[in-house]
TORVEX-782158 format. One line per field, with one value per atom (N, C-alpha, C, O): residue number from 1; residue in three letters; atom name; x, y, z. Coordinates in Angstrom, 1 decimal, padded with zeros to 4 digits. Layout:
TORVEX-782158
fike = c(NUM | ...)
romi = c(ala | ...)
loza = c(CA | ...)
c1 = c(X | ...)
c2 = c(Y | ...)
c3 = c(Z | ...)
//
This chain:
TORVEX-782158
fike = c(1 | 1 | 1 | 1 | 2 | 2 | 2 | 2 | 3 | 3 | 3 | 3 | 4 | 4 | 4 | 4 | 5 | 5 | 5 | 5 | 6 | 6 | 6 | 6 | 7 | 7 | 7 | 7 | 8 | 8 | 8 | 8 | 9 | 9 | 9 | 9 | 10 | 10 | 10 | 10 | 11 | 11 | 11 | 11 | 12 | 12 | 12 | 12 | 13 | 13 | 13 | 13 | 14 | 14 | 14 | 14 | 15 | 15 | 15 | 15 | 16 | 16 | 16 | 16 | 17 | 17 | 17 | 17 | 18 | 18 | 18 | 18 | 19 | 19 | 19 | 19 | 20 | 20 | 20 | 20 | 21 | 21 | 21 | 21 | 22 | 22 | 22 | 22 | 23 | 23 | 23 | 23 | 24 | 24 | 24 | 24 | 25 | 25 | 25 | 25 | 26 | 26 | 26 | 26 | 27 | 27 | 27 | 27 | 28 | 28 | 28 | 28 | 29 | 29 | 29 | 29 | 30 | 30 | 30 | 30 | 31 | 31 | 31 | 31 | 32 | 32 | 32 | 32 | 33 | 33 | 33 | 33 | 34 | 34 | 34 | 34 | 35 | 35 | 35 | 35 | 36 | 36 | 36 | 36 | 37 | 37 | 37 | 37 | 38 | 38 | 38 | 38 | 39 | 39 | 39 | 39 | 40 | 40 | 40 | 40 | 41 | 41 | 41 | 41 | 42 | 42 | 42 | 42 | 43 | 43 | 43 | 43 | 44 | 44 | 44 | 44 | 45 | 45 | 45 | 45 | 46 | 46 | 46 | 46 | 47 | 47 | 47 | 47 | 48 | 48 | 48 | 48 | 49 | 49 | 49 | 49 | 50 | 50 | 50 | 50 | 51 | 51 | 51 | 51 | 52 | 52 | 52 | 52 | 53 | 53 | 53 | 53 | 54 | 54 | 54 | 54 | 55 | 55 | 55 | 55 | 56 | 56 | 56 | 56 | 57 | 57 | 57 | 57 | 58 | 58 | 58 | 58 | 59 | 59 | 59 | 59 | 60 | 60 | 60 | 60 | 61 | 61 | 61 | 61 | 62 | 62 | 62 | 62 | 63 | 63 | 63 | 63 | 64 | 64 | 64 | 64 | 65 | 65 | 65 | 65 | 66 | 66 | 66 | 66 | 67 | 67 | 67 | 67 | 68 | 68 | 68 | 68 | 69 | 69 | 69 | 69 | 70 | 70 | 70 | 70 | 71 | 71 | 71 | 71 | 72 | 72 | 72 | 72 | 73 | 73 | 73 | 73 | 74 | 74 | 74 | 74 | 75 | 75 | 75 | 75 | 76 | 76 | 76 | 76 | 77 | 77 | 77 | 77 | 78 | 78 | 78 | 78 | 79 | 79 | 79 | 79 | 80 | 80 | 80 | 80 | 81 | 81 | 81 | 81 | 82 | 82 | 82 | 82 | 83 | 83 | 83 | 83 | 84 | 84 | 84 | 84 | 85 | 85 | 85 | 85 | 86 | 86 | 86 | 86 | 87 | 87 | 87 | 87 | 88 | 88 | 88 | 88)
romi = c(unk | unk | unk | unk | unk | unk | unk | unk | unk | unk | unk | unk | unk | unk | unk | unk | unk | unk | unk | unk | unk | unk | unk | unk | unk | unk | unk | unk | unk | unk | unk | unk | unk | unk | unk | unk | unk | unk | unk | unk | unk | unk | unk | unk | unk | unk | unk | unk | unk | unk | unk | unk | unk | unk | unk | unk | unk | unk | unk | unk | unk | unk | unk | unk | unk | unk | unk | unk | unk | unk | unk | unk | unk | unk | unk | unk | unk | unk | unk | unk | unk | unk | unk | unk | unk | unk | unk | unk | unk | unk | unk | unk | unk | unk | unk | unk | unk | unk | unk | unk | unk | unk | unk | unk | unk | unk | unk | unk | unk | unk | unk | unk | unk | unk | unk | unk | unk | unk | unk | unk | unk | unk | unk | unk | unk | unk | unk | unk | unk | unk | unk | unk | unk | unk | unk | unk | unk | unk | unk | unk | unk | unk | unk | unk | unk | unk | unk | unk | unk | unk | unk | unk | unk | unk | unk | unk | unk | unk | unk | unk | unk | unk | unk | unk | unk | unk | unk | unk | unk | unk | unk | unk | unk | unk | unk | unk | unk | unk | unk | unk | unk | unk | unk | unk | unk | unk | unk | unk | unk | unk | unk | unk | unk | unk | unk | unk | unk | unk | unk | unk | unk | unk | unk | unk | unk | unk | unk | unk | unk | unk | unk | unk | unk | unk | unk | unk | unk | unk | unk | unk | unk | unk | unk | unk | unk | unk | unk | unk | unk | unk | unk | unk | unk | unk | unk | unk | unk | unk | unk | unk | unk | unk | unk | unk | unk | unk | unk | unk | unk | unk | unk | unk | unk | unk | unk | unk | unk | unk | unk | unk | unk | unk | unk | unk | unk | unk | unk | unk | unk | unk | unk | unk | unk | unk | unk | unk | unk | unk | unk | unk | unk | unk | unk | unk | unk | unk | unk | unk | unk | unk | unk | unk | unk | unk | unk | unk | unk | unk | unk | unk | unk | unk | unk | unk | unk | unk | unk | unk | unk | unk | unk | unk | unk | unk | unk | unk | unk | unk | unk | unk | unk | unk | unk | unk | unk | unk | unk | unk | unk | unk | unk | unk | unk | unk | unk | unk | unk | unk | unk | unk | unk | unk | unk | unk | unk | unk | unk | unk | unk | unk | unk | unk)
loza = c(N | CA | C | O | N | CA | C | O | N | CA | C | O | N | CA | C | O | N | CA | C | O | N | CA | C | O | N | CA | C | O | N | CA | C | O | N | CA | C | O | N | CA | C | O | N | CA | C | O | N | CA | C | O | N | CA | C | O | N | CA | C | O | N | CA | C | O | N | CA | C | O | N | CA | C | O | N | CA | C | O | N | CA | C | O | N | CA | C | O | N | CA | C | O | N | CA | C | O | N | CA | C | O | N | CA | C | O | N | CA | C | O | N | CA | C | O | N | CA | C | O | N | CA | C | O | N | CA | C | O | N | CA | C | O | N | CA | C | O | N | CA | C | O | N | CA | C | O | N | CA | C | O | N | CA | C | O | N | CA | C | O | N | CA | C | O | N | CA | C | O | N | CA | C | O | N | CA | C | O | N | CA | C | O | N | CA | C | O | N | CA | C | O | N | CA | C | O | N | CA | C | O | N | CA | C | O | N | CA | C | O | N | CA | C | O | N | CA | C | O | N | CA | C | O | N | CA | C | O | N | CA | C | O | N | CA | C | O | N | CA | C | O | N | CA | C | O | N | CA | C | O | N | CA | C | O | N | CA | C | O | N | CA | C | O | N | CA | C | O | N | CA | C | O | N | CA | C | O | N | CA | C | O | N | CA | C | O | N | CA | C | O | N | CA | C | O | N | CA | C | O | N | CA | C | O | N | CA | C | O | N | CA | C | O | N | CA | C | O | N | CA | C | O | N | CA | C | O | N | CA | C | O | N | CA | C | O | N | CA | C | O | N | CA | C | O | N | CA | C | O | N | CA | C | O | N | CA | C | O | N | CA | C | O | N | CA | C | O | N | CA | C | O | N | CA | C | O | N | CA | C | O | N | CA | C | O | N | CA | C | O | N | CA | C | O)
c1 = c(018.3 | 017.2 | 016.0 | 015.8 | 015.3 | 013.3 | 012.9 | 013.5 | 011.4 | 010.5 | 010.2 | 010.4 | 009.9 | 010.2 | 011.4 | 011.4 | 012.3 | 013.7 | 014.5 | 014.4 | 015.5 | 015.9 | 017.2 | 017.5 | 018.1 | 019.8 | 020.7 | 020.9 | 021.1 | 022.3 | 023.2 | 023.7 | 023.5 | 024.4 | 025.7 | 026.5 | 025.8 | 027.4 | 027.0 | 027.9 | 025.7 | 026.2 | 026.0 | 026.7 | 025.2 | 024.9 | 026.1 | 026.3 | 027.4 | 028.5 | 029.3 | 029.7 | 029.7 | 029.9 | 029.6 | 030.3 | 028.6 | 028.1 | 028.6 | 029.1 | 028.3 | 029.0 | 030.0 | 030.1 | 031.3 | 032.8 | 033.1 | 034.3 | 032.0 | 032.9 | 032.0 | 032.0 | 031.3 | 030.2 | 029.1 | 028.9 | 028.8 | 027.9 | 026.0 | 025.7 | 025.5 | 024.1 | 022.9 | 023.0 | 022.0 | 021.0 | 019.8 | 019.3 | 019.7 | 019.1 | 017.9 | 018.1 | 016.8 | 015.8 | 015.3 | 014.7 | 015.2 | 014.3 | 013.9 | 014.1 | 013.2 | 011.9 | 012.8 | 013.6 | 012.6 | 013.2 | 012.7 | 011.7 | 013.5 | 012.8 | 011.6 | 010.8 | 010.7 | 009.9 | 009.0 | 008.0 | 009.2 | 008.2 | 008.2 | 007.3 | 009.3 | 009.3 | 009.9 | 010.3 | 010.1 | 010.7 | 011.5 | 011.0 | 012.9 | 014.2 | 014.9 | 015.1 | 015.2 | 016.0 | 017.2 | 017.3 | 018.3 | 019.4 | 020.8 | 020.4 | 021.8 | 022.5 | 023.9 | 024.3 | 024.7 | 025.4 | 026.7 | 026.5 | 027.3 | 028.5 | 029.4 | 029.2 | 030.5 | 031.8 | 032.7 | 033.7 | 032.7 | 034.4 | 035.1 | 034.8 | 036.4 | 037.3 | 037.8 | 038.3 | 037.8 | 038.1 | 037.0 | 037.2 | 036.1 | 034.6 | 034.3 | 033.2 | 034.6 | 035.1 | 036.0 | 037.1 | 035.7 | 036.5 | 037.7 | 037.6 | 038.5 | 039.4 | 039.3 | 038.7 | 039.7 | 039.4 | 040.0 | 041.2 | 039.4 | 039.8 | 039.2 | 038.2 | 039.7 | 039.6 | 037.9 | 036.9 | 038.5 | 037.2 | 036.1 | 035.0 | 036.1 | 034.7 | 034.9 | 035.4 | 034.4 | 034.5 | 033.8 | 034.3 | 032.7 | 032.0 | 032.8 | 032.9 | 034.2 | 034.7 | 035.7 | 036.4 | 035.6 | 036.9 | 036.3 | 035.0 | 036.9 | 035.9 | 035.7 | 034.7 | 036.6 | 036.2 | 035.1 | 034.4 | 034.8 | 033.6 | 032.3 | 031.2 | 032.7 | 031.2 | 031.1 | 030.1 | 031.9 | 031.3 | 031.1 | 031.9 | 030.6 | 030.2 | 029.1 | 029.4 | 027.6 | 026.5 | 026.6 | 027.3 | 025.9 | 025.5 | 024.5 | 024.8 | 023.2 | 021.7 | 021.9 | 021.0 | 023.0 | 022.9 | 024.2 | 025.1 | 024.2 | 025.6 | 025.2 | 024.5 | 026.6 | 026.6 | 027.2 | 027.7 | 027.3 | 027.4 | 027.6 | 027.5 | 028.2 | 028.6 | 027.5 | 027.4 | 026.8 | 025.9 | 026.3 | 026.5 | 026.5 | 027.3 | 026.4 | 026.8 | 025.0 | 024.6 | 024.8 | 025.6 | 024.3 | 024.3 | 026.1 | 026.6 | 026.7 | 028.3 | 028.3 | 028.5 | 028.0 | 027.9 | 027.7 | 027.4 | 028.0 | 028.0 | 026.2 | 025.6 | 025.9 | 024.0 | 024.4 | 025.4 | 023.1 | 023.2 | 021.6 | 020.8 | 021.3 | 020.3 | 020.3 | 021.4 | 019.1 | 019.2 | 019.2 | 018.7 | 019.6 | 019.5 | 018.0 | 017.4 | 017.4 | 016.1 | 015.0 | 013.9 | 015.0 | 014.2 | 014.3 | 013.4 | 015.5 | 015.5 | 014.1 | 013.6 | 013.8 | 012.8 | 013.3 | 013.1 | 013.9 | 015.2 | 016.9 | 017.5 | 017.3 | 018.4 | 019.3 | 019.4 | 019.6 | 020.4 | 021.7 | 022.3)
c2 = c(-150.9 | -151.5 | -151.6 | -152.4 | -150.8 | -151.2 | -151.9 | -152.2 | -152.6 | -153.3 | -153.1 | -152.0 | -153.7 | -153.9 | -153.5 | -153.3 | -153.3 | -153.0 | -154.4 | -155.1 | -154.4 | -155.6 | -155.5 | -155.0 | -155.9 | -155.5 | -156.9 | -158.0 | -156.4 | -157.9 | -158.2 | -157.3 | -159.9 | -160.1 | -159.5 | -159.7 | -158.9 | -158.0 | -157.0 | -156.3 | -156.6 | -154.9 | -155.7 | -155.1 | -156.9 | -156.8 | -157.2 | -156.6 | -158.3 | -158.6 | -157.8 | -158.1 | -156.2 | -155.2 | -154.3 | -153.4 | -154.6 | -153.8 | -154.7 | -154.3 | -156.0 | -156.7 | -156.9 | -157.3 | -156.6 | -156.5 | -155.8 | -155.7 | -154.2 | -153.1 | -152.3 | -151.1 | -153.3 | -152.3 | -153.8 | -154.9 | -153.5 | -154.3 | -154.1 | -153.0 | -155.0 | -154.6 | -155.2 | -156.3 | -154.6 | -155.3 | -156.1 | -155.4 | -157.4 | -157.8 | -158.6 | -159.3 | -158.2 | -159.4 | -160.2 | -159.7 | -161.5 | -162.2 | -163.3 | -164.0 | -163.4 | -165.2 | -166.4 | -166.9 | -166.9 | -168.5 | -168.7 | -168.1 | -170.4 | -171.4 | -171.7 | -171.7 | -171.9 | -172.6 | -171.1 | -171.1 | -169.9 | -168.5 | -168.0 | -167.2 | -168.3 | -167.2 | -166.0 | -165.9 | -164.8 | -163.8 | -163.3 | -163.1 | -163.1 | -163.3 | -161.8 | -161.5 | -161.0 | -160.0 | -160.0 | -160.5 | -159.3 | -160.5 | -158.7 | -157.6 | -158.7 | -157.9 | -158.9 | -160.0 | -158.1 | -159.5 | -158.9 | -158.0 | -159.2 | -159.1 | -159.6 | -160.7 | -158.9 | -159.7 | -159.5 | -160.2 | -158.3 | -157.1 | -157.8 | -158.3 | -158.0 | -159.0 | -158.9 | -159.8 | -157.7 | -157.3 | -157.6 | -157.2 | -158.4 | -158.9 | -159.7 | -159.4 | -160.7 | -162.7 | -163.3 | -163.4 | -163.9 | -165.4 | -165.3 | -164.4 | -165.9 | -165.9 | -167.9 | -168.8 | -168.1 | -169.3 | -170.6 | -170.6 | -171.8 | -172.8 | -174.1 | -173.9 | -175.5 | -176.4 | -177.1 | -177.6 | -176.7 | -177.5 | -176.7 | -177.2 | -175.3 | -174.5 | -174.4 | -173.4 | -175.4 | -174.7 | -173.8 | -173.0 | -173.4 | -171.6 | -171.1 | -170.2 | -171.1 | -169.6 | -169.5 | -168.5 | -170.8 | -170.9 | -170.1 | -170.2 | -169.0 | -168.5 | -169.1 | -168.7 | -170.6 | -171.2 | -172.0 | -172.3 | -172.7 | -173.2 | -172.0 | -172.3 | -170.9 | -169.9 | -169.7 | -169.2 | -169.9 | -169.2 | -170.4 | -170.4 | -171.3 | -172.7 | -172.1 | -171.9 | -171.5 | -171.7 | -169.9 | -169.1 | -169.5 | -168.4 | -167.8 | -167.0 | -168.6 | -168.4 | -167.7 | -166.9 | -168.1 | -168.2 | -167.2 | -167.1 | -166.7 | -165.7 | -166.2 | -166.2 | -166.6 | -167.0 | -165.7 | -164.9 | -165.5 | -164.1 | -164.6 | -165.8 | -163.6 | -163.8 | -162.8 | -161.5 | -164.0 | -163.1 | -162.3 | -162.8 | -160.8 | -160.0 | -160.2 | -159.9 | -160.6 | -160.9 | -162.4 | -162.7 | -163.2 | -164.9 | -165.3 | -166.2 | -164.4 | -164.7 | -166.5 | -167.6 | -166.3 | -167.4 | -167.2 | -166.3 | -168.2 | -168.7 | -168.6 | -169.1 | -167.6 | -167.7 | -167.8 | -167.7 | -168.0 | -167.8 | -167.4 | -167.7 | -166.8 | -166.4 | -166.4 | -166.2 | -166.7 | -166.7 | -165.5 | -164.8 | -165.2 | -163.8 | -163.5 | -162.4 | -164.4 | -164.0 | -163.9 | -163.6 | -164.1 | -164.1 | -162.9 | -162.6 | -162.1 | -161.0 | -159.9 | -159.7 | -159.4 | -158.4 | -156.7 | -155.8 | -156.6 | -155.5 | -155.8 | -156.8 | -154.6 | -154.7 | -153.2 | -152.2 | -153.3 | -151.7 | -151.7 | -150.7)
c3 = c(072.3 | 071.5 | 072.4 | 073.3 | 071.9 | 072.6 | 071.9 | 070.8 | 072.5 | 072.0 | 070.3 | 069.9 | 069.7 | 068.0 | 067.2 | 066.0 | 068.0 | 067.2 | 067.5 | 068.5 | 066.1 | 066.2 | 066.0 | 064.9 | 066.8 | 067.0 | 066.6 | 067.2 | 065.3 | 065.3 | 066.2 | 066.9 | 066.5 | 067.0 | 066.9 | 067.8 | 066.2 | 065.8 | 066.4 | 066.7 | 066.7 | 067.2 | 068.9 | 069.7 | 069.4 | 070.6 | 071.2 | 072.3 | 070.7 | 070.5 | 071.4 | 072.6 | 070.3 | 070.5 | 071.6 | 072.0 | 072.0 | 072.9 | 074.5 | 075.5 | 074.1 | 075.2 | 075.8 | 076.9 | 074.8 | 075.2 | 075.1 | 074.7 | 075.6 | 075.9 | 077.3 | 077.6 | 077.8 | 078.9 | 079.6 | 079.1 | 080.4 | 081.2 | 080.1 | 079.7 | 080.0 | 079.2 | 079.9 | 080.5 | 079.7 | 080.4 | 079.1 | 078.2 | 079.3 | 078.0 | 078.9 | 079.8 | 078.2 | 078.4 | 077.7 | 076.8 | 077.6 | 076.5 | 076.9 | 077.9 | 076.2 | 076.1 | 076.1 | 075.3 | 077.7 | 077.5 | 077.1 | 076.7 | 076.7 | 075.8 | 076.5 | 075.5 | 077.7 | 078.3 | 078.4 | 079.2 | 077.7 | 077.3 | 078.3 | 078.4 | 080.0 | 080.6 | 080.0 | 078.8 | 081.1 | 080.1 | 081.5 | 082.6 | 080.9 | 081.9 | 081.3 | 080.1 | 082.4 | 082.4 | 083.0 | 084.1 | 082.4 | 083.0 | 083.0 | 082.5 | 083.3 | 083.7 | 083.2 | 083.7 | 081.9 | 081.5 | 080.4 | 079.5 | 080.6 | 079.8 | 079.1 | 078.6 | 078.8 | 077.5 | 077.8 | 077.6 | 078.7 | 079.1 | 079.7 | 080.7 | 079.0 | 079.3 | 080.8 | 081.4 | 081.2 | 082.6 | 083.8 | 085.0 | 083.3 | 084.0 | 083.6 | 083.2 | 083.4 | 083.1 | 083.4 | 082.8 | 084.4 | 085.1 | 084.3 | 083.5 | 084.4 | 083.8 | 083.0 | 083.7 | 082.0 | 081.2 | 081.9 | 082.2 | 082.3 | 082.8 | 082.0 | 081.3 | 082.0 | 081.6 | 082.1 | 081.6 | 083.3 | 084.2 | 084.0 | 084.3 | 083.3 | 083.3 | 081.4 | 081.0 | 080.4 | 079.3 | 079.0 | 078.1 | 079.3 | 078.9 | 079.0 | 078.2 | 080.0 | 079.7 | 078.9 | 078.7 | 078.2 | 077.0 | 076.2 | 076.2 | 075.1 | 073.9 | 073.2 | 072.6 | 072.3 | 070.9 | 071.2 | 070.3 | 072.7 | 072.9 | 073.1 | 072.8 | 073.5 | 073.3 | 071.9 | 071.5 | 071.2 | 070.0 | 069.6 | 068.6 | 069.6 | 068.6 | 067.7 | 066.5 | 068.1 | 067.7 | 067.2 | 067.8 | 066.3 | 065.2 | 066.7 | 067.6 | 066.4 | 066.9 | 068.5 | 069.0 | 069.1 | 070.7 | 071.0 | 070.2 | 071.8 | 072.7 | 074.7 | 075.6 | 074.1 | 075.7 | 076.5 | 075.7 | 077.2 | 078.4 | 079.3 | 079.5 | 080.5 | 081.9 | 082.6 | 082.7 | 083.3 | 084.5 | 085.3 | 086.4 | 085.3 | 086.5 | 087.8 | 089.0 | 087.6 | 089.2 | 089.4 | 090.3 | 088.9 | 089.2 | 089.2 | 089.7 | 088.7 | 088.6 | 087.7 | 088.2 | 086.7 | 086.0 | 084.3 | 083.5 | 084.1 | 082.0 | 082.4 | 083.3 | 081.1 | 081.0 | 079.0 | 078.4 | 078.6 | 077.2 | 076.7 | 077.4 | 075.6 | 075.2 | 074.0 | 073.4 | 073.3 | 071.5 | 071.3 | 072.1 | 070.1 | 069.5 | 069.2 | 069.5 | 068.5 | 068.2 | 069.4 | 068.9 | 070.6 | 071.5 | 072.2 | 073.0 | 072.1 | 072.8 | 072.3 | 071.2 | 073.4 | 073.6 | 073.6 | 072.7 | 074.6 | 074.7 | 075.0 | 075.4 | 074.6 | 074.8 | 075.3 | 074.6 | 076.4 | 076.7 | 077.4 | 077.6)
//
């Protein structure tokens, strides 16, 4: 996805739990954050109590938001869907 194309959550989803993607988009405070980030179950922490991001029924609470795993920060990041700019 380039600049004025607009990619549903279902396809960015998809695209997340099967390949590493590179997304950028508008924090909330209108910086603009490019991020290196993932789903592939084979490239996420494995799920612990003490870390709920990496439980899945807590990532998926919210519609608007997809939480991801930073392959550089090695961390839970999250981004709204509608703020994204690109997506690859």
């Amino acid at each position: 996805m380039d600049e004025g194309e607009k990619m549903s959550k279902v396809d960015m989803m998809k695209e997340l739990t099967s390949r590493e993607c590179q997304v950028k988009f508008k924090k909330v405070n209108g910086d603009l954050r490019d991020m290196t980030c993932t789903l592939k179950e084979d490239m996420i922490p494995s799920a612990t109590k003490a870390d709920p991001m990496s439980q899945k029924k807590i990532r998926a609470i919210s519609d608007e938001v997809i939480p991801v795993w930073d392959v550089n920060a090695e961390g839970w990041r999250s981004f709204r869907v509608d703020s994204v700019v690109s997506f690859t």
